[in-house]
C-alpha positions, -999 to +999 in steps of 0.1 A: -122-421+780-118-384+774-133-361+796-147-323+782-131-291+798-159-269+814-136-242+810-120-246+775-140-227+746-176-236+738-188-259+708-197-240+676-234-240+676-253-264+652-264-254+620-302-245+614-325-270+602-341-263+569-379-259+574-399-269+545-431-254+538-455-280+525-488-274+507-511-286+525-548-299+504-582-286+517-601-299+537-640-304+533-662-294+566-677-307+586-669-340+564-635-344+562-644-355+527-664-384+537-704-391+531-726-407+557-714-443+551-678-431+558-666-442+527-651-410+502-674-390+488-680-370+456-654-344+468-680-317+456-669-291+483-655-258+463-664-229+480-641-218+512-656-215+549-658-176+557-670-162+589-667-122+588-652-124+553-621-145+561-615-176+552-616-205+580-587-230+581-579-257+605-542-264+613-530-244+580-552-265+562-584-243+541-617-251+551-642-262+521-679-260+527-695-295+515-733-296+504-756-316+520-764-335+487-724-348+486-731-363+521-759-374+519-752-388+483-735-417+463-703-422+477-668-417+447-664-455+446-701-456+437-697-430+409-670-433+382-666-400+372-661-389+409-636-414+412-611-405+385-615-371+398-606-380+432-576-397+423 
């Protein structure tokens, strides 16, 4: 068993990890994306959250108004078009 001098020169230090910058998709508010049966919805949410001009995002994530009629409507399983465009 070796034993490590106190005294003796430091350890190079480790190299840096790499961070990697993922882009990360919208996400629909207050939905999440989801209609009022929590299945997926239509995914008709386009225009960004703003509050005094800026856009609103939630952990790096842009926030996407949803309409009413999205939540309250057919949900993408329901509606084949929505569906291949949710894929």
């Amino acid at each position: 068993m070796d034993q490590c001098d106190l005294f003796g020169d430091p350890l190079p230090p480790p190299e840096p990890e790499q961070v990697v910058e993922l882009h990360l998709p919208p996400l629909a508010a207050p939905c999440g994306f989801r209609n009022r049966s929590n299945n997926p919805c239509q995914r008709l949410a386009r225009d960004p959250v703003r509050l005094d001009g800026r856009e609103l995002r939630s952990h790096g994530r842009l926030l996407l108004h949803c309409p009413m009629e999205c939540f309250n409507g057919a949900s993408a399983e329901e509606t084949p078009t929505f569906a291949e465009a949710a894929e």
